[in-house]
C-alpha positions in Angstrom: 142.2 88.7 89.2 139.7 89.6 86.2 137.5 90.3 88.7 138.1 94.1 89.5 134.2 94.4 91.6 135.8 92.0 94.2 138.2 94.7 95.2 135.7 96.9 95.8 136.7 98.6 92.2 133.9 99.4 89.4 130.6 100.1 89.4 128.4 101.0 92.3 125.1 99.8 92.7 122.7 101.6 94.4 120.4 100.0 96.4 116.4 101.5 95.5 113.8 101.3 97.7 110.1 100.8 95.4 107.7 103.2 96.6 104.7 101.5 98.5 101.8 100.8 95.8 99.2 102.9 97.3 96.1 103.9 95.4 93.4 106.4 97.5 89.9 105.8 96.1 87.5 109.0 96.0 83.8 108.0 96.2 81.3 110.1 94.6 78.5 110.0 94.5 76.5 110.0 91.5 73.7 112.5 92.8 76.3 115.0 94.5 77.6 115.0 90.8 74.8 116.0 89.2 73.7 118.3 92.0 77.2 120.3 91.3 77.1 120.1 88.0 73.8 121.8 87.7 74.5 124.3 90.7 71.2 123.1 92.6 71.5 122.3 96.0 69.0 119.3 97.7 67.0 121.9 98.6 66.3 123.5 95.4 65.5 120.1 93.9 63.0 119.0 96.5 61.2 123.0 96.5 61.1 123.7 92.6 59.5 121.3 90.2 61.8 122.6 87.6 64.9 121.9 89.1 63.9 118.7 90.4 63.4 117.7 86.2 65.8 119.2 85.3 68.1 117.4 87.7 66.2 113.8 86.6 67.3 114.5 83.6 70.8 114.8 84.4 71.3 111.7 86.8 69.7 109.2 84.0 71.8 110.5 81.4 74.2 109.9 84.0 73.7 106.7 85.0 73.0 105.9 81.3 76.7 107.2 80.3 78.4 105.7 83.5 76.8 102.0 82.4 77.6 102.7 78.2 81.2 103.0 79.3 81.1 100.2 81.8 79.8 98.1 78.6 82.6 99.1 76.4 85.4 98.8 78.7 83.8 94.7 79.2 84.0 94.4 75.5 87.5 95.7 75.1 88.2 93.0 77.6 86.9 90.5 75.8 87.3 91.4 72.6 91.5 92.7 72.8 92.4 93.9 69.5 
């Protein structure tokens, strides 16, 4: 009779349910970025030969920043410290 959780006597465990793993995915897109970023709308890009440099500019610097850090994140992969 060491046993005192056979009697129903001790600890009680309660039983937790995991939370589903669920992870929402936002797509943006990388124009609609830029396009909010700089406060232009479509329409001012495609009318004003400013604003449509001016946005250029922006998207590659962009792109260029979105594929540096897709580089890096490979290399920490490969390269774990």
């Amino acid at each position: 009779m060491n046993n005192a959780f056979g009697l129903g006597i001790g600890s009680v465990r309660r039983q937790e349910f995991a939370e589903p793993k669920v992870s929402h995915v936002l797509i943006q897109h990388p124009l609609q970025r830029v396009l909010n970023f700089t406060g232009h709308s479509i329409d001012d890009v495609v009318n004003n030969p400013i604003v449509k440099n001016k946005v250029l500019g922006y998207y590659k610097l962009h792109k260029f920043v979105q594929r540096r850090s897709e580089i890096v994140e490979l290399e920490r992969q490969w390269n774990p410290l």
